[in-house]
TIKOLZA-863210 format. One record per residue: residue number from 1; residue in three letters; z, y, x of N, C-alpha, C, CB in turn. Coordinates in Angstrom, 3 decimals. Last residue first. Glycine has a CB too. Layout:
% residues N
(NUM,"ALA",(Z,Y,X),(Z,Y,X),(Z,Y,X),(Z,Y,X))
...
END
This chain:
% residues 141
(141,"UNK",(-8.530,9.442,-0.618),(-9.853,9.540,0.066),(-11.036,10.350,-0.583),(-10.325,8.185,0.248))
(140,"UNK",(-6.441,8.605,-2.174),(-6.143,10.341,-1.409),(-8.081,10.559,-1.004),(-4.613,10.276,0.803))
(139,"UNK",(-6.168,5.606,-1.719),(-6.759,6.362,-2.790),(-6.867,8.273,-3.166),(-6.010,5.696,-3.807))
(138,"UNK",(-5.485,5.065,0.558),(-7.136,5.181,0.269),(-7.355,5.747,-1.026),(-7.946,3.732,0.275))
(137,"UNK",(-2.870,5.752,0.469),(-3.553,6.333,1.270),(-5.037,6.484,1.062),(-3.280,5.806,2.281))
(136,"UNK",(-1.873,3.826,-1.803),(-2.163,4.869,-1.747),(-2.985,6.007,-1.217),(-1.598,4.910,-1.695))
(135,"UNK",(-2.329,1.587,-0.259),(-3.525,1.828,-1.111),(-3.242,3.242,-1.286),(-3.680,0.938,-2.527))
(134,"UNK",(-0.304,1.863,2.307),(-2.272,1.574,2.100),(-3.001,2.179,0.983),(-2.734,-0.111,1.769))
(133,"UNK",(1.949,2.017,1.030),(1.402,3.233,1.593),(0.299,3.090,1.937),(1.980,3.749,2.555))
(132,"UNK",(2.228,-0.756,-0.381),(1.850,0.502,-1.125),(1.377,1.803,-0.518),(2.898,0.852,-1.816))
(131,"UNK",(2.018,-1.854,1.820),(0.519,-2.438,1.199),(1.022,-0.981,0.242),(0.249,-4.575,0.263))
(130,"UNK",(4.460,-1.594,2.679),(3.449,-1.018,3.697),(2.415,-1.143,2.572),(3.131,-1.898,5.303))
(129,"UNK",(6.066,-2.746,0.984),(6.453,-0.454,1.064),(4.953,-0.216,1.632),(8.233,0.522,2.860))
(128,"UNK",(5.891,-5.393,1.455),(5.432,-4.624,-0.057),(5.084,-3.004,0.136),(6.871,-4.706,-1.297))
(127,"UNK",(6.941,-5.032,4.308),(5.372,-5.368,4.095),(4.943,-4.898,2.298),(5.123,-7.403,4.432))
(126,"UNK",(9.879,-4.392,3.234),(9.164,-3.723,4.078),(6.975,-3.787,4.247),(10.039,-4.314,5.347))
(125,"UNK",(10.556,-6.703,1.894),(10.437,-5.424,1.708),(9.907,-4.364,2.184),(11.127,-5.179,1.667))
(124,"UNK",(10.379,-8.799,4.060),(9.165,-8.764,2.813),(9.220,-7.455,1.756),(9.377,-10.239,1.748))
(123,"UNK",(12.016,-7.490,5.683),(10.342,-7.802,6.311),(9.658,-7.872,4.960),(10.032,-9.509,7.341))
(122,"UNK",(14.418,-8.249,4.181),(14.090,-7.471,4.900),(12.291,-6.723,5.023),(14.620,-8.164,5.913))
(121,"UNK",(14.176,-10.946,4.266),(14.417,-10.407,2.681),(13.794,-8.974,3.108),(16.350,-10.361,1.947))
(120,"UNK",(14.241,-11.683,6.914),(12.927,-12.018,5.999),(13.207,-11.082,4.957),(12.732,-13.662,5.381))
(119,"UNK",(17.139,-10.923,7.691),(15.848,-10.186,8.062),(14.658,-10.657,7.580),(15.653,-10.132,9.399))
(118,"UNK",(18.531,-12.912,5.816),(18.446,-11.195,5.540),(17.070,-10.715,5.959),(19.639,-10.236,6.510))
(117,"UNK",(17.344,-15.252,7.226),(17.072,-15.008,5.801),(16.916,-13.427,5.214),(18.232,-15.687,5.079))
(116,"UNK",(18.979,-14.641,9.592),(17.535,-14.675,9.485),(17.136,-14.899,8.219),(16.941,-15.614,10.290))
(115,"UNK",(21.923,-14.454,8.734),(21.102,-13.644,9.178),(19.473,-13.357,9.379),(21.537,-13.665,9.951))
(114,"UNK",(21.753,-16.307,5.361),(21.868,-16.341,6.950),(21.005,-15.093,7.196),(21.240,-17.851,7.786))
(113,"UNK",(23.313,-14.530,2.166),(22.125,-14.827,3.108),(22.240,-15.330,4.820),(21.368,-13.476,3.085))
(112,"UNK",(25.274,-13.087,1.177),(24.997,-14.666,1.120),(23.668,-15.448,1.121),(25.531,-15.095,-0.009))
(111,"UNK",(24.622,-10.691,1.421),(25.865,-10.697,2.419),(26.118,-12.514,1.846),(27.494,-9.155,1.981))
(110,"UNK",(22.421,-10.433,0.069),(22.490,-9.915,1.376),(23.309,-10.266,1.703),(22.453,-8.821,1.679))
(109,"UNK",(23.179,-10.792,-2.557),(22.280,-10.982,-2.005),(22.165,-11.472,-0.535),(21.827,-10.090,-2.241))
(108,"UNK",(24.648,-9.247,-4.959),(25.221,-10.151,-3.655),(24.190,-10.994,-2.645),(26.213,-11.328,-4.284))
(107,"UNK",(23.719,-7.877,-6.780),(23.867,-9.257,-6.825),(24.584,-10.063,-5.492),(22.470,-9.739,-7.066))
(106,"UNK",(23.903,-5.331,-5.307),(24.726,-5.883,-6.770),(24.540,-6.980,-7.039),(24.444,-5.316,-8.042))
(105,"UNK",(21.953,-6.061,-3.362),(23.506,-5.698,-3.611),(23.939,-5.540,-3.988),(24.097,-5.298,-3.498))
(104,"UNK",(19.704,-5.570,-4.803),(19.524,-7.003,-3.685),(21.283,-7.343,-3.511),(18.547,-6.470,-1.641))
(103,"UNK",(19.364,-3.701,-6.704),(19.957,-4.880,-7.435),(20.154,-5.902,-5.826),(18.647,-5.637,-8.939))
(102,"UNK",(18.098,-1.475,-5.031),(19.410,-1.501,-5.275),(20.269,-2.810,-6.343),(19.522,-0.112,-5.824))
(101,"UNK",(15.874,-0.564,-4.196),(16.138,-1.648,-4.272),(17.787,-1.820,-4.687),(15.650,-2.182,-3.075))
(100,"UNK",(14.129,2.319,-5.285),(15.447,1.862,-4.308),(16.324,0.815,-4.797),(16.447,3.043,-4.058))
(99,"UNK",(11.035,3.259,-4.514),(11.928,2.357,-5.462),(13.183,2.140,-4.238),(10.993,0.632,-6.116))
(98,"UNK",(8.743,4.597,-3.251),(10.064,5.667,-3.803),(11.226,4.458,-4.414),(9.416,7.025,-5.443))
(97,"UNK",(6.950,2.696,-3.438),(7.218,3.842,-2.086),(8.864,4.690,-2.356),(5.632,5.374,-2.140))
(96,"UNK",(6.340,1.834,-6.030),(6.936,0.767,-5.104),(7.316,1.624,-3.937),(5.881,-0.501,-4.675))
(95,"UNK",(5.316,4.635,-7.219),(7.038,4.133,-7.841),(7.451,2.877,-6.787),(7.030,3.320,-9.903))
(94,"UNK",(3.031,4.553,-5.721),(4.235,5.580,-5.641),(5.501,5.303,-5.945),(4.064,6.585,-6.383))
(93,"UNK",(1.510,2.554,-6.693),(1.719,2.934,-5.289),(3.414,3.386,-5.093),(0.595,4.269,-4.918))
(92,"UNK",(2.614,1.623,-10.127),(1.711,1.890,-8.814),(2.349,2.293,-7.541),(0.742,2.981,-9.068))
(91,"UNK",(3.037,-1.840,-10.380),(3.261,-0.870,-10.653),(2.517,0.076,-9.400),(4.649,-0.876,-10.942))
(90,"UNK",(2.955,-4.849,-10.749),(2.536,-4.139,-12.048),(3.074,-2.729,-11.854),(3.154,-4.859,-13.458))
(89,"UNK",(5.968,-5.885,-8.750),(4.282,-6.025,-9.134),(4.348,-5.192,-10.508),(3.588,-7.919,-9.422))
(88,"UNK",(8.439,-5.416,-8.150),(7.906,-4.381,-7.651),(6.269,-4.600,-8.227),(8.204,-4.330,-6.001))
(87,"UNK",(10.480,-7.352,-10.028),(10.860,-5.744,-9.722),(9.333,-4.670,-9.641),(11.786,-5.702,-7.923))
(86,"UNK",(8.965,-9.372,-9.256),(9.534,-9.243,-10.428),(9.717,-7.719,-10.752),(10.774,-10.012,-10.428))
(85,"UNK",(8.751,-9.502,-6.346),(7.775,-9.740,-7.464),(7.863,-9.069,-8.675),(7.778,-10.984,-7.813))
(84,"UNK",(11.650,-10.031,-5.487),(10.949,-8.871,-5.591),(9.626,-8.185,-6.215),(10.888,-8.757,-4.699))
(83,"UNK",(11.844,-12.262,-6.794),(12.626,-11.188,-7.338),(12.168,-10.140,-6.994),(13.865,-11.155,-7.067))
(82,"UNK",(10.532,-14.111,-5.218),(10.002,-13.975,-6.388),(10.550,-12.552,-7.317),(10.302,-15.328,-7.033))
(81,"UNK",(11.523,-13.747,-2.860),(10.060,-13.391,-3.127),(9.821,-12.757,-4.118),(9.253,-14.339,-3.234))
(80,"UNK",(13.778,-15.593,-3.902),(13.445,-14.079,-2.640),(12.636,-13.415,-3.340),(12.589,-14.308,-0.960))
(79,"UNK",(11.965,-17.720,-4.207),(12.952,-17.101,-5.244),(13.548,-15.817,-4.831),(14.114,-18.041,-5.533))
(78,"UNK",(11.217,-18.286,-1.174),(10.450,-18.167,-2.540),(11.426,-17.864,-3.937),(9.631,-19.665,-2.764))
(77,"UNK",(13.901,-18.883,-0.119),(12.865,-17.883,0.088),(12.135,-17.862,-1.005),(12.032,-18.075,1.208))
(76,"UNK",(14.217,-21.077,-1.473),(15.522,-20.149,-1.576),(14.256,-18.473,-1.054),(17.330,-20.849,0.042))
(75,"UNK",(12.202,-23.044,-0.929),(12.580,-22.924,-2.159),(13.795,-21.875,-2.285),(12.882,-24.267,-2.642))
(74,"UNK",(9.681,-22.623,1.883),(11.287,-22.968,1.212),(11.464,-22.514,0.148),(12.495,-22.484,1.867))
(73,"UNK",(7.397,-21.454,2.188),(7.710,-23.458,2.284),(9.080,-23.859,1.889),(7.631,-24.231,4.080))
(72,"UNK",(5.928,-19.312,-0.338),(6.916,-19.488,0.636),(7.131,-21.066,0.576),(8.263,-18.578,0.334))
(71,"UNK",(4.077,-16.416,-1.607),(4.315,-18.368,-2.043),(5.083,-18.606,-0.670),(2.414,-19.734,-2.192))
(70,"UNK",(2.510,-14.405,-3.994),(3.131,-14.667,-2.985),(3.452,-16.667,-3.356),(4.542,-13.411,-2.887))
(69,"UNK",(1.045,-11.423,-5.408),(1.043,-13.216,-5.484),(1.889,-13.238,-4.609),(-0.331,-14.260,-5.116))
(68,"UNK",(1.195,-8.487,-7.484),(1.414,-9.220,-5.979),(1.496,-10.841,-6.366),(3.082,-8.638,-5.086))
(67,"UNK",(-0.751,-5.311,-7.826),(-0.223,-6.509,-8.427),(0.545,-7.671,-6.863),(-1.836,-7.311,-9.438))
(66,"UNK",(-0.769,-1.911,-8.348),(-0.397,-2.997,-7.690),(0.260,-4.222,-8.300),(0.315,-2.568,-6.834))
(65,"UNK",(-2.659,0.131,-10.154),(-1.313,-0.775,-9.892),(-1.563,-1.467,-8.958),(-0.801,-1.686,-10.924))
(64,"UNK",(-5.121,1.267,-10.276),(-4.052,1.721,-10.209),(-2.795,1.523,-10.115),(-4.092,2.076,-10.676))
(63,"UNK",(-6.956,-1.097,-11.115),(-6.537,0.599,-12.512),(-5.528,0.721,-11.993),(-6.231,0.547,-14.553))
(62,"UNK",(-5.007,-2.969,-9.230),(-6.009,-2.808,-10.264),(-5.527,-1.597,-11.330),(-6.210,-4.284,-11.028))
(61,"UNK",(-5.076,-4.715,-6.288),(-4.851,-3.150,-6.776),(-6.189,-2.750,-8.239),(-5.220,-1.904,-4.987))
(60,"UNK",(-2.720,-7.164,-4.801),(-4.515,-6.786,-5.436),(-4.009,-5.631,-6.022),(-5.510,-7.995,-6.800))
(59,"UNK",(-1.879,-8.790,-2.290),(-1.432,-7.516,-3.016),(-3.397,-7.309,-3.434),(-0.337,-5.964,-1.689))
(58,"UNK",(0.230,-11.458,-1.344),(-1.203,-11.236,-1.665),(-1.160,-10.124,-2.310),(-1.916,-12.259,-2.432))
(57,"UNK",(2.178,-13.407,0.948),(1.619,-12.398,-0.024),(0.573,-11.323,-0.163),(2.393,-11.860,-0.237))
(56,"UNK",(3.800,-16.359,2.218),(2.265,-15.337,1.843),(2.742,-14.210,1.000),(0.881,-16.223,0.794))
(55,"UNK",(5.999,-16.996,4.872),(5.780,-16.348,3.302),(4.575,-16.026,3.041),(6.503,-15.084,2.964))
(54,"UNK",(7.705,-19.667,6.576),(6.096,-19.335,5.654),(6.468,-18.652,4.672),(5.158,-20.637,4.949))
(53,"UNK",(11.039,-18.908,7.386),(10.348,-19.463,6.549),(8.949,-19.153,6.590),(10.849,-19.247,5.475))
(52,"UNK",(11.702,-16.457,8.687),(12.384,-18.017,9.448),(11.315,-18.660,8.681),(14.331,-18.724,9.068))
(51,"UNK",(10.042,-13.458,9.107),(10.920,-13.879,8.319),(10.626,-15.790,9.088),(10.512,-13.344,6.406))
(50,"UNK",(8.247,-12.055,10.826),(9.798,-12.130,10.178),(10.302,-12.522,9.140),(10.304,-11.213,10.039))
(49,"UNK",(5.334,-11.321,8.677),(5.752,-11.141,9.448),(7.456,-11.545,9.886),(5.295,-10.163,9.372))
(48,"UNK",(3.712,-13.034,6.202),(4.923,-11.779,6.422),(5.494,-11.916,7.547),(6.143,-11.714,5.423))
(47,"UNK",(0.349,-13.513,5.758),(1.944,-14.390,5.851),(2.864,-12.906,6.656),(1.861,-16.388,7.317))
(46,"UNK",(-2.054,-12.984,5.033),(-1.591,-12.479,4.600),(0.043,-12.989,4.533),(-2.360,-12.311,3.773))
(45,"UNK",(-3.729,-13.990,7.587),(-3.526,-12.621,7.326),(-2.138,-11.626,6.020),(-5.051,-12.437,6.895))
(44,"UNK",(-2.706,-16.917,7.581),(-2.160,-15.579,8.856),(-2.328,-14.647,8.389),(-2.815,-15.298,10.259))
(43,"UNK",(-3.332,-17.491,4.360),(-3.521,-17.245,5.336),(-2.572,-16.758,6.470),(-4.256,-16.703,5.088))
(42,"UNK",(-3.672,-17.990,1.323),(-2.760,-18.449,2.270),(-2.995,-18.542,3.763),(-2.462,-19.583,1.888))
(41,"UNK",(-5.333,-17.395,0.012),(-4.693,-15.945,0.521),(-3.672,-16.161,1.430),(-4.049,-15.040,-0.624))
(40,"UNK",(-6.761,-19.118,-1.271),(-7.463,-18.967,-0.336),(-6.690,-17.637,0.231),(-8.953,-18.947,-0.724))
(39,"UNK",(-5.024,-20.127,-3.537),(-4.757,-20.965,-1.955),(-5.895,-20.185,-0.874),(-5.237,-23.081,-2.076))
(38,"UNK",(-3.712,-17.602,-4.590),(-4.612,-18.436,-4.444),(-5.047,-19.094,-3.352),(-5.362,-18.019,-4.818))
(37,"UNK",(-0.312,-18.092,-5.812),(-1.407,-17.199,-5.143),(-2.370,-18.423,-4.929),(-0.919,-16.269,-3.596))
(36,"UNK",(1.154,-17.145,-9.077),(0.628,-18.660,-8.235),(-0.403,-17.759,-7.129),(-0.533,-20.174,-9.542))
(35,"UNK",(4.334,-16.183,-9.614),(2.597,-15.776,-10.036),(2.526,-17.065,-8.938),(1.592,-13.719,-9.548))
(34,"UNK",(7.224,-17.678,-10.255),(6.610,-16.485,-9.068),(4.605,-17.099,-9.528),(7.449,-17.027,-6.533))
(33,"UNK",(9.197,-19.511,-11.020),(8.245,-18.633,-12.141),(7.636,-17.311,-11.149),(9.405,-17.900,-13.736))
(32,"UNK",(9.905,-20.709,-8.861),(9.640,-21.644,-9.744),(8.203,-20.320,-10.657),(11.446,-22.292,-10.738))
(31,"UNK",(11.979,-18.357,-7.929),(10.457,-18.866,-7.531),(9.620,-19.630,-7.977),(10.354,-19.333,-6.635))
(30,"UNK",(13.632,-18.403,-10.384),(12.827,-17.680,-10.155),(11.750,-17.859,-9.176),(13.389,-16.857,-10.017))
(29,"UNK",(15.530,-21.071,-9.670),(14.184,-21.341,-11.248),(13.200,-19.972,-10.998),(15.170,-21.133,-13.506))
(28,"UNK",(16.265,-20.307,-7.353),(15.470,-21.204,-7.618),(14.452,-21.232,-8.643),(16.101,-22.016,-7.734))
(27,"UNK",(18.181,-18.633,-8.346),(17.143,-17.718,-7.679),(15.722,-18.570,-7.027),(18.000,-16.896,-6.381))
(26,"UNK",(19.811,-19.517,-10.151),(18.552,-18.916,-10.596),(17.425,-18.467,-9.696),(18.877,-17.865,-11.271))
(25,"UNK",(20.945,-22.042,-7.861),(19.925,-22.481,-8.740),(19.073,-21.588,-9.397),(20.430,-23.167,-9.633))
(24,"UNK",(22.287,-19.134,-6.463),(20.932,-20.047,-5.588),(19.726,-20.473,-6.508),(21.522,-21.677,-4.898))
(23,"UNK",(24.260,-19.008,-8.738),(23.356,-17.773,-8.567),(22.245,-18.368,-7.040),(24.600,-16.057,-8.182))
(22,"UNK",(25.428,-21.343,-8.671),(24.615,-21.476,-9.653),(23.910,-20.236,-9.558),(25.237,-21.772,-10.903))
(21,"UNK",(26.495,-21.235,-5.456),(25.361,-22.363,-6.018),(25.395,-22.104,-7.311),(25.633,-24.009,-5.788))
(20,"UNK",(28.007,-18.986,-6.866),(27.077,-18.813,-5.762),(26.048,-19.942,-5.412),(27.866,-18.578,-4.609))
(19,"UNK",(30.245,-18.281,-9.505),(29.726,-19.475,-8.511),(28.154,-19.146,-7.511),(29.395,-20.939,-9.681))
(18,"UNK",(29.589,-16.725,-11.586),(30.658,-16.319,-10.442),(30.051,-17.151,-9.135),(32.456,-16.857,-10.874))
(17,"UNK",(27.005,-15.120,-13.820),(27.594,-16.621,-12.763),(28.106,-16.206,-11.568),(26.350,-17.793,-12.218))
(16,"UNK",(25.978,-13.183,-14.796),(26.645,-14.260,-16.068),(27.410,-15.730,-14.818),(24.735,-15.132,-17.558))
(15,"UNK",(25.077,-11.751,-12.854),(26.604,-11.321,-13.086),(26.822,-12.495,-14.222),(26.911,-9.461,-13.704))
(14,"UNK",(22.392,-12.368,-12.547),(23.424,-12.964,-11.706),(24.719,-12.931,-11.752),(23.311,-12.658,-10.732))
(13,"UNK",(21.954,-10.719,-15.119),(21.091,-12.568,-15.010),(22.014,-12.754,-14.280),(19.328,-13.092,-14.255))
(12,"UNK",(22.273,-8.246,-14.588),(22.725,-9.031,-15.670),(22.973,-10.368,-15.644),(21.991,-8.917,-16.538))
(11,"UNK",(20.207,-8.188,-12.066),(22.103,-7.779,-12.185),(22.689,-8.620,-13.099),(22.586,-6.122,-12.826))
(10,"UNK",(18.035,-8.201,-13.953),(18.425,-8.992,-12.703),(19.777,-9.300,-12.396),(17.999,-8.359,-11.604))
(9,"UNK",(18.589,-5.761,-15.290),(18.385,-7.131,-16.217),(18.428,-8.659,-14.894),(16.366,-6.949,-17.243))
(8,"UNK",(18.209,-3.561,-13.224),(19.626,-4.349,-13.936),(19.509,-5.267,-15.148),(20.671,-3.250,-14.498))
(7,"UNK",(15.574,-4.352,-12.911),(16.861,-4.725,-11.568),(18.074,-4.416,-12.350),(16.864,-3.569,-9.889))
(6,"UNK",(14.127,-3.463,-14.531),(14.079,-5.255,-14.286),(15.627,-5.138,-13.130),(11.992,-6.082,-13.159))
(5,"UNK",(15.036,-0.252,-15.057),(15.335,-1.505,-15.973),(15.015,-2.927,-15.246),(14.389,-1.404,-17.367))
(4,"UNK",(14.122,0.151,-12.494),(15.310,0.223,-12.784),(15.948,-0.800,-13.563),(15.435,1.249,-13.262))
(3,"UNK",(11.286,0.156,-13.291),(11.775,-0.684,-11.911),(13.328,-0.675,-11.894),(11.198,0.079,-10.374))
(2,"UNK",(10.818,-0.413,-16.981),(10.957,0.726,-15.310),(11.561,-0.414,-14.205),(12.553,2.488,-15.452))
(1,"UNK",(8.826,-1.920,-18.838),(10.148,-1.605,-18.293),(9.989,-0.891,-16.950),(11.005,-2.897,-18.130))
END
């Protein structure tokens, strides 16, 4: 599926529920189903800058994709995470550099977030854009 397609199958998933505690509970069961990182990535090096919560994430680059782990101490963050996971792992450089997130606000995301939640949602978008303009970059070499 295209980065398009998971973000309106995302859309889909949150538009079956008006209620806002039952669009939390999916965004629960989605960290729940976030890749497992390996406790040895749980580091300072690889914790996200900004954001209120512990986020890891872990970016491995295989045949050309980008893959991502991640893991967060809160259960609303980590379902964060996990959506972007969802969207942006298994793809390469270029399509995560050029992707325009555009399900975070069709789901309502952002505007039923605390301000410091936004700016994590934020930051962990931003650190995914950066690890793609890395590898890319090395791979120009």
């Amino acid at each position: 599926m295209t980065i398009n397609q998971v973000q309106d199958t995302i859309v889909d998933e949150f538009s079956i529920f008006e209620d806002w505690m039952d669009k939390y509970n999916l965004l629960i069961d989605t960290g729940k189903e976030l890749p497992v990182i390996d406790q040895k990535f749980k580091t300072k090096d690889f914790i996200i800058e900004g954001c209120q919560s512990k986020v890891w994430l872990h970016p491995e680059l295989k045949e050309g994709r980008i893959f991502f782990t991640a893991d967060s101490d809160a259960i609303i963050t980590r379902g964060i995470v996990g959506l972007l996971i969802k969207v942006l792992s298994d793809r390469k450089p270029e399509e995560i550099i050029s992707a325009d997130l555009y399900f975070i606000d069709k789901i309502g995301l952002r505007q039923h977030l605390s301000p410091t939640r936004s700016n994590g949602l934020l930051s962990m978008v931003r650190q995914i854009k950066l690890y793609a303009i890395a590898y890319k970059a090395k791979g120009k070499k």
